[in-house]
C-alpha positions in Angstrom: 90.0 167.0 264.8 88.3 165.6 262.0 85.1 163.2 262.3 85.6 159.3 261.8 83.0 157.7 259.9 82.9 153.9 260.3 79.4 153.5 258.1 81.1 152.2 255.0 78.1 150.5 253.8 79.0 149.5 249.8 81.6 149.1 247.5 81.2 149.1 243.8 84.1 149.1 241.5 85.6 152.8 241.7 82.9 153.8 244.0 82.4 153.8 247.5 79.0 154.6 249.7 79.0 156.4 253.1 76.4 156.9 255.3 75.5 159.3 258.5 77.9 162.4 256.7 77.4 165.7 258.1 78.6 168.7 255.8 80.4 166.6 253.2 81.1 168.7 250.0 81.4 167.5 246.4 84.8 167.3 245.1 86.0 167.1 248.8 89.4 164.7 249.3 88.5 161.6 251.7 90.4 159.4 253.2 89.5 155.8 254.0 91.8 153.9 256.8 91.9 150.1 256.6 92.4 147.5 259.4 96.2 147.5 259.1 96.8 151.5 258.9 97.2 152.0 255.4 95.7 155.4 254.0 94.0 155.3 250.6 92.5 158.4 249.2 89.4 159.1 247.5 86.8 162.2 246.5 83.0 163.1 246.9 81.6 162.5 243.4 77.8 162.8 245.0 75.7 163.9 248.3 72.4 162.7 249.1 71.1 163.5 252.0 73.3 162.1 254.4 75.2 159.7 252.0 78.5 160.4 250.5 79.2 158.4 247.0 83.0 158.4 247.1 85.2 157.6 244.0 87.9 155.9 245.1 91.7 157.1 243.5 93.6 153.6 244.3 90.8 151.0 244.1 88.7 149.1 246.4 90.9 145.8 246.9 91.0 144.6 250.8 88.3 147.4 252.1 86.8 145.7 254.7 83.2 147.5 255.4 83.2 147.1 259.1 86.7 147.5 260.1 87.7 150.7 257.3 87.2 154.6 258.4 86.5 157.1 256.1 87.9 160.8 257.0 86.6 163.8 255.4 89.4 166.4 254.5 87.5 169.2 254.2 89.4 170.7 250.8 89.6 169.2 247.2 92.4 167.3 245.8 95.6 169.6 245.6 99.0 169.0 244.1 102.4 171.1 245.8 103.7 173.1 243.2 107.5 174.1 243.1 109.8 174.6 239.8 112.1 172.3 241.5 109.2 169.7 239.5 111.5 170.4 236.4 112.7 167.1 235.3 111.3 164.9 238.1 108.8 162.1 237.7 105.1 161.8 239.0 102.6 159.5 239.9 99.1 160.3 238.4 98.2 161.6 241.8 101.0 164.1 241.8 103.9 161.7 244.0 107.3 161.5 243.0 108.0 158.2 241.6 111.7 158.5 240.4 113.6 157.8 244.2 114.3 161.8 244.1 114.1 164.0 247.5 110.8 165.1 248.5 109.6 168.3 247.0 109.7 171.6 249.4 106.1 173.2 247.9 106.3 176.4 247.1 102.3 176.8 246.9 99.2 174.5 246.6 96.8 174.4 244.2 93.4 172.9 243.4 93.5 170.1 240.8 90.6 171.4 239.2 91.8 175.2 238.0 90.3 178.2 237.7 88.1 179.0 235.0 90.1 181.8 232.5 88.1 184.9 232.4 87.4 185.1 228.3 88.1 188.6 228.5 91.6 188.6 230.2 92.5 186.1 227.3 95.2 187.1 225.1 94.8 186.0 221.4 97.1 183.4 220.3 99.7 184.6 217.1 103.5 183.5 218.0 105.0 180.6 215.9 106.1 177.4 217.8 108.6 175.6 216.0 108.3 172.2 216.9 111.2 171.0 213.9 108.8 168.9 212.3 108.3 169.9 208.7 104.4 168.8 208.4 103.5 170.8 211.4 105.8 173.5 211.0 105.5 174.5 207.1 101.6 173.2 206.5 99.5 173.1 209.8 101.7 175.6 211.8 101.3 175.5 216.0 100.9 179.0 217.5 101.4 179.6 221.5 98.7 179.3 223.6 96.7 176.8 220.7 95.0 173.3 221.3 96.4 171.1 218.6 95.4 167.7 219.3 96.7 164.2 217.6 94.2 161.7 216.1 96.3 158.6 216.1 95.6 154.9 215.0 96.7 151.9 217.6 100.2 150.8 216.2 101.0 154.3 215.1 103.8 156.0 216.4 102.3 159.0 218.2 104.6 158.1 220.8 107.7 158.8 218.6 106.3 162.1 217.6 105.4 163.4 220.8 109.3 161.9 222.1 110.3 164.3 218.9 108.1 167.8 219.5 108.9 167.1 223.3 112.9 167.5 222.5 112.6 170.1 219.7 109.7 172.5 220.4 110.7 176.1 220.8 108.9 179.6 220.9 111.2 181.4 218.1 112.5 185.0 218.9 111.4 185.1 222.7 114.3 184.6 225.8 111.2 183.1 228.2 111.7 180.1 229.9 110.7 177.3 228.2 109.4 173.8 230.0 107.3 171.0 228.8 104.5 168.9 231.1 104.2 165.9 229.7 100.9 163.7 231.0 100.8 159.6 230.3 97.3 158.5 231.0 96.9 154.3 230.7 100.0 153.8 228.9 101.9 150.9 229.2 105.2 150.7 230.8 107.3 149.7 227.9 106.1 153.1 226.6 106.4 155.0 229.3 110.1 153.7 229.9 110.3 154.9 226.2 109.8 158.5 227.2 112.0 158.6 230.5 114.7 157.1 228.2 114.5 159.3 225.4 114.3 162.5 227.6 117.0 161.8 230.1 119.3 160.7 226.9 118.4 163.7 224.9 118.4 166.0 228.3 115.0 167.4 227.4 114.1 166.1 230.8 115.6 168.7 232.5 112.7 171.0 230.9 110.2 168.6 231.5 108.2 168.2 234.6 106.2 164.0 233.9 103.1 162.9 235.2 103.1 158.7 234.4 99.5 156.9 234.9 100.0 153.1 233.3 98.1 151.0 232.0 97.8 148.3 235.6 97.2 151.7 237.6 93.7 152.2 238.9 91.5 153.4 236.3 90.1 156.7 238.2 93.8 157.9 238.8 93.3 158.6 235.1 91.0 160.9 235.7 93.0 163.1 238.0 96.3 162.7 235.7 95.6 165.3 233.0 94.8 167.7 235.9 97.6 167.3 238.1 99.0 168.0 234.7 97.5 171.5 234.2 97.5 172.6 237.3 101.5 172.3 237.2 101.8 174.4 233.5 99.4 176.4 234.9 101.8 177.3 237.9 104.8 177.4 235.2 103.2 179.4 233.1 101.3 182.0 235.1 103.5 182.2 238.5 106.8 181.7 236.8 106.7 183.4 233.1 107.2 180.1 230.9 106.3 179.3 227.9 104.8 175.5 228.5 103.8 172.6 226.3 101.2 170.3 227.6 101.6 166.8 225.6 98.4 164.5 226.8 98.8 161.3 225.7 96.5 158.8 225.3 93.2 160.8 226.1 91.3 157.8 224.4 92.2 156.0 228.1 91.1 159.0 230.2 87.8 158.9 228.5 87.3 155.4 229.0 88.2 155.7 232.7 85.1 158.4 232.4 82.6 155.9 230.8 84.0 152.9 233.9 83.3 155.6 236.5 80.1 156.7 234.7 78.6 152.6 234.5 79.5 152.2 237.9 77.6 155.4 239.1 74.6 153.8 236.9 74.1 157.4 234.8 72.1 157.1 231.7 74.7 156.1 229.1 75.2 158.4 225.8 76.6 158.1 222.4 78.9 154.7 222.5 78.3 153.8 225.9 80.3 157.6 227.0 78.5 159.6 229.5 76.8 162.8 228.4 79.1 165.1 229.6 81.8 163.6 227.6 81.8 167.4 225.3 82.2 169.4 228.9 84.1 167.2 230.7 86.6 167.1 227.7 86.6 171.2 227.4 87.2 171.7 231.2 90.6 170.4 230.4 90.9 171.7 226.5 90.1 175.3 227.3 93.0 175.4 230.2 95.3 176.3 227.1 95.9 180.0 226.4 97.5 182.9 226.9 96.4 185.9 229.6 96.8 189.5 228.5 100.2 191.2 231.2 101.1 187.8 231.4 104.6 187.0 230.0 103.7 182.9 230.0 101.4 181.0 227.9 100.0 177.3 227.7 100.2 174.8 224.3 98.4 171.9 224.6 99.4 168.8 222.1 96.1 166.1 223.4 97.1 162.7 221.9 94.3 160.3 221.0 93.7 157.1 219.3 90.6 156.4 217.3 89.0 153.0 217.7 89.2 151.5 214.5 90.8 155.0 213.2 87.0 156.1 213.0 87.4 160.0 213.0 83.4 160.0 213.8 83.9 158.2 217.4 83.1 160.2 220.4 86.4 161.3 221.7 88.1 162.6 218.3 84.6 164.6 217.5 84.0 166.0 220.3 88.0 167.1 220.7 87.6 167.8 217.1 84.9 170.6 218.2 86.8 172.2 221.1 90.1 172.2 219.7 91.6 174.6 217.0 92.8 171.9 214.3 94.2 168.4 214.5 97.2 166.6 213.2 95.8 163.0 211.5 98.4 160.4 211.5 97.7 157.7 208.2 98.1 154.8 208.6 98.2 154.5 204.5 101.5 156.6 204.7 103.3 154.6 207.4 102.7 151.7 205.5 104.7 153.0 202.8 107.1 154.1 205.7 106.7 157.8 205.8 107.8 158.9 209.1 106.1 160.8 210.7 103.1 159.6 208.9 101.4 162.9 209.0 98.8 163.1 206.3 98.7 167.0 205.6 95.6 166.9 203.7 92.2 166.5 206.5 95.1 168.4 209.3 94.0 171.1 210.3 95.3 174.2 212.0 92.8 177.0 212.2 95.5 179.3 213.9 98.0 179.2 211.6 97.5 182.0 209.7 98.4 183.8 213.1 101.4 182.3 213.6 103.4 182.8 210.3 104.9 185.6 208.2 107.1 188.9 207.8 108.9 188.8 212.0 107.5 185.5 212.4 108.2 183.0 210.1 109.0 184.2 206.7 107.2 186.3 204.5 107.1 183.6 201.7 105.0 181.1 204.3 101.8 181.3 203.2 101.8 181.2 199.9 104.1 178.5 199.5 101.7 176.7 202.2 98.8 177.2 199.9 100.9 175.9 196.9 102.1 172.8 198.7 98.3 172.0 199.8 97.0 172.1 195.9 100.0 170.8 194.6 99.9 167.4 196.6 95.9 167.2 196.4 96.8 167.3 192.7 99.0 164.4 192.7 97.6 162.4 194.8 94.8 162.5 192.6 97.4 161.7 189.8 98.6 159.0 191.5 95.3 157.5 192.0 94.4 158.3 188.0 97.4 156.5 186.8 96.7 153.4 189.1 93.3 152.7 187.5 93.9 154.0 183.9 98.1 153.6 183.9 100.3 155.9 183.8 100.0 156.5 179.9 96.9 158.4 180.5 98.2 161.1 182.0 99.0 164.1 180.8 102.7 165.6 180.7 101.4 168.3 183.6 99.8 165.1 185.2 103.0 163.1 185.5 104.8 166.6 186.9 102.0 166.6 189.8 102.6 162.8 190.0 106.5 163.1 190.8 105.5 166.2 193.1 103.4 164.0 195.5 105.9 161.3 195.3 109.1 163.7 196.6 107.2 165.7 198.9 105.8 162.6 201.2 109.4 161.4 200.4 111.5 164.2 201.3 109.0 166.6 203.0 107.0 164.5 205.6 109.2 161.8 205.9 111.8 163.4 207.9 112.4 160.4 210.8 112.2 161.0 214.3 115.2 162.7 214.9 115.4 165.1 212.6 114.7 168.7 214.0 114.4 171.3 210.9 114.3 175.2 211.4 111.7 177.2 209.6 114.1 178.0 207.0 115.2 174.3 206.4 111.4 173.2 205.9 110.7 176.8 203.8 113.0 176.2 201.3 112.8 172.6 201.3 109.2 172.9 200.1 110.6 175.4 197.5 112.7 172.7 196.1 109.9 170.2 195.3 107.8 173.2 193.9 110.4 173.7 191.4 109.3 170.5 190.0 106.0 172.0 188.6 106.0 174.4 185.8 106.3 177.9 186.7 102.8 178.7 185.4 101.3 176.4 187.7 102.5 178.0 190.8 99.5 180.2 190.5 98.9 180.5 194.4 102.6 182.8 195.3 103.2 186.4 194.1 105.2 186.7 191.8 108.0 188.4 193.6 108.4 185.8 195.9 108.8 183.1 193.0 111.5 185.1 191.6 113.4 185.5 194.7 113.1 182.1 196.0 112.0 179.4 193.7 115.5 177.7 192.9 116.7 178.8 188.8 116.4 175.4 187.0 118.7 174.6 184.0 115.6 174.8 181.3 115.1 178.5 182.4 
């Protein structure tokens, strides 16, 4: 029988004090019963002595000090795990919340993982191909990666991540693939935007959702992303899948960090965000990976918007750090309505050399990646010549590199939402706009591969 505590003596904000506690543990579930029965849950965030500080998971409204028990559970906050999960919808406590049957679990599991042993990891070197030209041809995702998204507000990450959500698929491997998809704060326009655009596209079948919105309590944020892992975890190491994690926004979950961290009067760091922002952040980063004589693997896609699309605020450099890469979204470029407005030049994939060639990809990838890269620096910087000197200052070459830059965020980046290319599509597409430029500039591919794939033009 476990011990009733009616010593509630303070409630502030997310946080909730108890007093008189024998053998409370951190991270320990609670539950605290109001006058008229109704159970709301919390965990132990700190112990002193004999008080208990516990964070409350659906907010303090109509807690009555005198009249409320708090119950100590005696385990940490666990989610039932079953592949029946596969396209169902969750609260960000891990509850169904789309009027299916009750789940029949075929395990539980500890919200807060298992550390990966380093050693057992496996290194991560199989394409993804997530149809999306930018990602695909320039800043290639590999399985078992941590590619994050560093969004502006008003830019459609949530397109993108509707798009890689439908079209991403491990090339050349028959494993099961399913995506977890985590909605931390949004609002519920957008997150009746996802449900939509999965169950009409049927990629919610593969899709197991996890939905915290914006007028949820702020500190069911903070569990969302794990309930999240916990579940591709499960996929991925108890049932051989290949999963994709898609986080979106963590700019919320951080800022449910920095309310729980003012309320707990901590010493404040950079921007107001507690100090362990950086390890906080990489207990959930570093769940991606692959282990070695495991057939399953974990992607994660984090979604973030930058306050005032400042790439030096805490969240993006600190992701920035833990992550391998990131995918920059311009607002410049959807401006001029490129979509998606993917600006190729400061993305970043540090795997992607893994990821593509001969078995993989094509043989031809990498050089024609390189060439792409210093072809489109080049005319941008074109561009940006001939709007302060005009365009008669340029040189013949000059106005080539111009044209480039013009087609290739034209025809290459701006693909729309629903386009889904192969490899192939997005390898020879980027051929096409290279034939543009002289041969002689195309100093960055072999010469065997520019005679067997760069397209014969007329003047040759």
């Amino acid at each position: 029988m476990l011990k009733e505590y009616r010593t509630i003596k303070e409630v502030v904000g997310p946080l909730m004090v108890v007093e008189q506690v024998e053998g409370a543990k951190y991270e320990e579930l609670v539950e605290i019963e109001l006058l008229n029965g109704e159970i709301r849950r919390g965990r132990v965030l700190e112990i002193n002595e004999d008080k208990a500080v516990v964070q409350l998971f659906e907010g303090p409204a109509g807690i009555n000090l005198r009249d409320s028990k708090a119950r100590f559970l005696g385990r940490p906050l666990e989610i039932s795990l079953s592949e029946d999960m596969l396209g169902r919808v969750f609260d960000g406590l891990g509850r169904p919340k789309d009027d299916g049957p009750m789940l029949i679990p075929e395990t539980k599991s500890d919200i807060n993982g298992v550390p990966m042993n380093p050693v057992s990891r496996d290194y991560p070197n199989e394409f993804i191909q997530t149809g999306v030209s930018a990602i695909d041809g320039l800043n290639t995702l590999v399985r078992g990666q941590k590619l994050p998204v560093f969004s502006g507000s008003g830019l459609p990450h949530a397109e993108l991540a509707a798009q890689i959500t439908r079209q991403a698929r491990v090339l050349n491997s028959d494993s099961k693939f399913a995506v977890v998809f985590a909605a931390i704060g949004i609002t519920f326009e957008e997150a009746q935007f996802f449900i939509d655009d999965f169950t009409k596209t049927g990629a919610i079948d593969r899709t197991v959702m996890f939905m915290n919105l914006a007028n949820d309590p702020a500190v069911e944020r903070i569990s969302t992303p794990r309930m999240a892992l916990t579940t591709a975890e499960f996929l991925a190491y108890q049932k051989g899948m290949h999963v994709l994690v898609i986080m979106t926004d963590m700019t919320n979950y951080a800022e449910a960090l920095r309310q729980v961290s003012a309320a707990r009067k901590e010493v404040p760091g950079r921007r107001g965000y507690p100090g362990y922002l950086y390890t906080d952040l990489a207990n959930l980063y570093e769940r991606a990976g692959r282990i070695r004589g495991k057939e399953g693997s974990i992607t994660q896609i984090p979604i973030l918007t930058m306050p005032e699309d400042d790439k030096t605020h805490p969240i993006p450099d600190l992701t920035g750090y833990i992550t391998e890469g990131q995918i920059i979204l311009s607002r410049e470029l959807y401006r001029k309505g490129v979509m998606p407005p993917i600006d190729v030049l400061p993305s970043l994939s540090r795997l992607k050399d893994k990821g593509i060639g001969k078995g993989k990809t094509r043989e031809d990838h990498a050089d024609t990646m390189n060439q792409l890269f210093s072809a489109y620096a080049q005319g941008k910087q074109a561009k940006e010549l001939a709007a302060i000197l005009g365009e008669s200052a340029l040189s013949d070459t000059d106005k080539l590199y111009a044209k480039f830059a013009e087609g290739f965020e034209k025809e290459y980046v701006s693909q729309g939402f629903t386009t889904n290319r192969t490899i192939e599509e997005t390898l020879n597409l980027g051929w096409k706009l290279l034939s543009i430029l002289p041969k002689t500039e195309l100093k960055r591919i072999r010469d065997e591969y520019l005679e067997k794939y760069l397209p014969k033009r007329e003047d040759d």
